[in-house]
N, C-alpha and C positions, 0 to 999 in steps of 0.2 A: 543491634543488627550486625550481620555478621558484611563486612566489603567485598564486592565481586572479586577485586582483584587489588593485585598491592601494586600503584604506577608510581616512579618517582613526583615526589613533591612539586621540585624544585620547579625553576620555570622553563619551560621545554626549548630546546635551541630552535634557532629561527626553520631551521630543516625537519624536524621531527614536528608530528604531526599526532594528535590523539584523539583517537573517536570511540565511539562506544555505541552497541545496540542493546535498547529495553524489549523484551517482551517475554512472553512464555512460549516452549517450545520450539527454539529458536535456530537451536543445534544446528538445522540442514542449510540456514541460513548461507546464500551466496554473496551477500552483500559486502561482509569483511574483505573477500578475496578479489572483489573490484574494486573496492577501493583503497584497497593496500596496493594494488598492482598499478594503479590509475597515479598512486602517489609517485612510488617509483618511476613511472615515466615523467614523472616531472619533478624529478631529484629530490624528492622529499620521504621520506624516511616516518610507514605510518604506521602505530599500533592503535588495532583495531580493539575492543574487549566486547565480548556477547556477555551481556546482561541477563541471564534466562532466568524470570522470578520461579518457575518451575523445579528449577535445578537448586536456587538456593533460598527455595519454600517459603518467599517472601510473596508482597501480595502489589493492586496499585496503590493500597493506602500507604504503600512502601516510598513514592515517588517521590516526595519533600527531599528526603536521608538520600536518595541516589544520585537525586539532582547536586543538593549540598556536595555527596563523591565527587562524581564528576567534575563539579568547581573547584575543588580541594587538591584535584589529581590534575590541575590543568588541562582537561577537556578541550578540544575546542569545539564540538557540536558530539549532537547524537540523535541518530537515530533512533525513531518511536514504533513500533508495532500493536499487535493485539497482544493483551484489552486494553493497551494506554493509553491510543491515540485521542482518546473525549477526557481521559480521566486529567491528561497533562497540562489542560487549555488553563485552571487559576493558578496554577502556579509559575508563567510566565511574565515579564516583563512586558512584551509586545506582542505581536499577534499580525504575521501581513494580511492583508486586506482578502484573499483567493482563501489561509486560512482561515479566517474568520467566517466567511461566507458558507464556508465547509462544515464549518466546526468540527474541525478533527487536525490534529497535528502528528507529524512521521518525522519533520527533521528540525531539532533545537540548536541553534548557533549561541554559544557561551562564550560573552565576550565581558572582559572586565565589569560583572557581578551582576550584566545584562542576559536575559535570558530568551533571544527571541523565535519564535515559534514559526513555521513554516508548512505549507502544506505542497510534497513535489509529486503526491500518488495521483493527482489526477492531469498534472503533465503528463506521466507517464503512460497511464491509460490513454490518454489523450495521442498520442504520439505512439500509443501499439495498436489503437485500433487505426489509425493513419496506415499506418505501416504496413499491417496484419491483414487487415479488411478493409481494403480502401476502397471497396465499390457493396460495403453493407450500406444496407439502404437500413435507415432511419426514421422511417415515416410513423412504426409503432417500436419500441423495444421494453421489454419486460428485465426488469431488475429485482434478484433474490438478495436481500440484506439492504439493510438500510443503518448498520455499524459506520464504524467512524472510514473505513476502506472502501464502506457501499455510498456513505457520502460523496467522497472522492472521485468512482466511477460514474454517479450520478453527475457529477456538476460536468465533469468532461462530455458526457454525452450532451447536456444540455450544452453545455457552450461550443459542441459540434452541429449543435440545429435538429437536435431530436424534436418532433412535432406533437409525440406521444410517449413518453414514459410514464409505467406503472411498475410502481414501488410493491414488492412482497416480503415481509418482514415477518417471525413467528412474533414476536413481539408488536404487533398491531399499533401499538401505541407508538411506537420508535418511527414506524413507517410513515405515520399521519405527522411527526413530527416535523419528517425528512421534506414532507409535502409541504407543509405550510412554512417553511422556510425557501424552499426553492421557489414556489411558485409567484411571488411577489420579483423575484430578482430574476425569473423568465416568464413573460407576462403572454410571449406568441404562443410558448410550449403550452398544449395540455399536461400537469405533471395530475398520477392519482394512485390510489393505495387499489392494491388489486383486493377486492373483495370475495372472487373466485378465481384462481388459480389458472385450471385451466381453460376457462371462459377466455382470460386474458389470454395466455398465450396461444389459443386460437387461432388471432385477429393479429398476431406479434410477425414482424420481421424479424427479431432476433433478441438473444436470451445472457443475459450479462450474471454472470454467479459472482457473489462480490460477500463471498460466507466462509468458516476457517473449513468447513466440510468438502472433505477429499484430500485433507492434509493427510501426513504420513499421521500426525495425532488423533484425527477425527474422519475415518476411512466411509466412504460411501458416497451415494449417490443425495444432492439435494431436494431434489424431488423425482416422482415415478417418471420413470425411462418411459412409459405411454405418452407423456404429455409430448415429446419430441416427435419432430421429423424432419425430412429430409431438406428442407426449403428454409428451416429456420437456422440462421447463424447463432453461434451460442462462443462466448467470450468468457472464458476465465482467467479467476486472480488471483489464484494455488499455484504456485511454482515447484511445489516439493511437495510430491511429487511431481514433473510436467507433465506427464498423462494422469490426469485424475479419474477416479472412475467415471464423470462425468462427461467429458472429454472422449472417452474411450469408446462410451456407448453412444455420445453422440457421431462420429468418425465413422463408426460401424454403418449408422442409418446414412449416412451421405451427407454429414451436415457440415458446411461449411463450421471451420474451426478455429480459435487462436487462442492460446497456452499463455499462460502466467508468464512465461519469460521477458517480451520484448515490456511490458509496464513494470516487471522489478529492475530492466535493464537501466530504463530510461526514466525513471525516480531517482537511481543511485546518480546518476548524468546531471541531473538538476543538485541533487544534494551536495555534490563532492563542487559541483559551483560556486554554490553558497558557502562552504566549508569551507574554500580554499582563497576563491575570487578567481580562479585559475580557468581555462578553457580546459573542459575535459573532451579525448575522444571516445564517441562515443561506440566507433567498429571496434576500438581496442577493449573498452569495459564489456562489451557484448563477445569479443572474442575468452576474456577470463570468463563469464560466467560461462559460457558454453563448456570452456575447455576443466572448469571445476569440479567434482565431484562429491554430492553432499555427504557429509560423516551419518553413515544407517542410523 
């Protein structure tokens, strides 16, 4: 297997700081540039490395060898994305309790030959829709993807007191799974697998995209621009581009709206926590990614 990158061995001085992101298609990624910047404000000295399996035509049956890397390289965590985030869960040490619930992991803290698993995407979520939509009403919401990032979205809305979530997965079977996992650990929620699409959204307050579709890699709309209107709020978790085309054509019809950005803000906020043990700000990591620009 060929190594992402060549980092010293040795053991990293108490200021320098190494993190690394997995996934594919990653390049646009803002995450290195918050938390390298985030390091810096707090006198720490951090090389970030992008992992893109994409770029070095490896796969997730890759992850054992990278994990091994990163311990080899002195690592102290890293960041997980798509498609790792289900594939990474047996090869860790532990597993907090919110991940496990999830089942899906984004940030691994690598500590002497420990390997423990985290799940901070749906704080994040959690705290952009806070933020973003603080007065979406919850009473029905309709969620697309039910992956290890639509997990994430999902659990945050339930543990915001969503009354009705229904799950739409092209994979029907992932969706039922997503159900019958959550619904035992939120017993007031109705959670259900949308059986008709737009039957469900219908009856929907608001529309949660939680799919790699509208990335700069996977361009397009999730589902037909008829099923929207003006009344429903619609929530995405594509940051790269921040207007997706879903986004765009929801905007157009009047719909209330909120962008990938403030849930990859305030994920990286929780991550560089656990990574460091340090208080991160979190206007300062929101001012890098703003002021970022992703590489085309």
């Amino acid at each position: 297997m060929r190594y992402p990158c060549c980092v010293p061995t040795q053991s990293p001085q108490p200021h320098r700081l190494f993190l690394g992101l997995i996934g594919s298609g990653i390049q646009s990624s803002r995450t290195p540039a918050m938390h390298i910047a985030e390091a810096a404000a707090n006198g720490l000295r951090c090389h970030y490395q992008l992992i893109d399996l994409d770029q070095l035509g490896l796969l997730p049956s890759d992850l054992p060898a990278l994990l091994e890397f990163a311990e080899f390289a002195q690592f102290a965590g890293l960041n997980i994305t798509h498609p790792s985030k289900q594939s990474i869960l047996p090869l860790l040490t532990d597993v907090s309790p919110h991940a496990a619930a999830i089942g899906a992991v984004n940030t691994v803290l690598l500590r002497d030959g420990h390997r423990s698993g985290h799940n901070t995407d749906w704080l994040g979520f959690r705290q952009a829709l806070i933020h973003g939509l603080p007065d979406a009403p919850l009473n029905h919401v309709v969620q697309l993807g039910a992956g290890g990032a639509g997990a994430a979205t999902a659990y945050a809305l339930l543990q915001l007191g969503a009354s009705h979530l229904t799950i739409h997965d092209t994979d029907n079977a992932r969706a039922q799974s997503l159900v019958a996992r959550y619904q035992p650990l939120f017993p007031a929620s109705r959670i259900s697998v949308a059986r008709d699409l737009a039957h469900s959204l219908a009856s929907a307050d608001g529309l949660v995209h939680a799919t790699p579709t509208g990335m700069a890699s996977h361009p397009g709309l999730p589902l037909p621009a008829t099923l929207l209107r003006p009344s429903l709020w619609v929530a995405e978790i594509v940051y790269f581009p921040l207007e997706t085309e879903l986004l765009r054509t929801a905007r157009a019809l009047g719909c209330p709206t909120l962008d990938g950005s403030l849930m990859a803000i305030h994920q990286a906020v929780e991550a560089f926590r656990l990574f460091t043990g340090l208080e991160p700000n979190p206007q300062r990591m929101a001012a890098t990614f703003l002021s970022h620009s992703p590489t085309p």
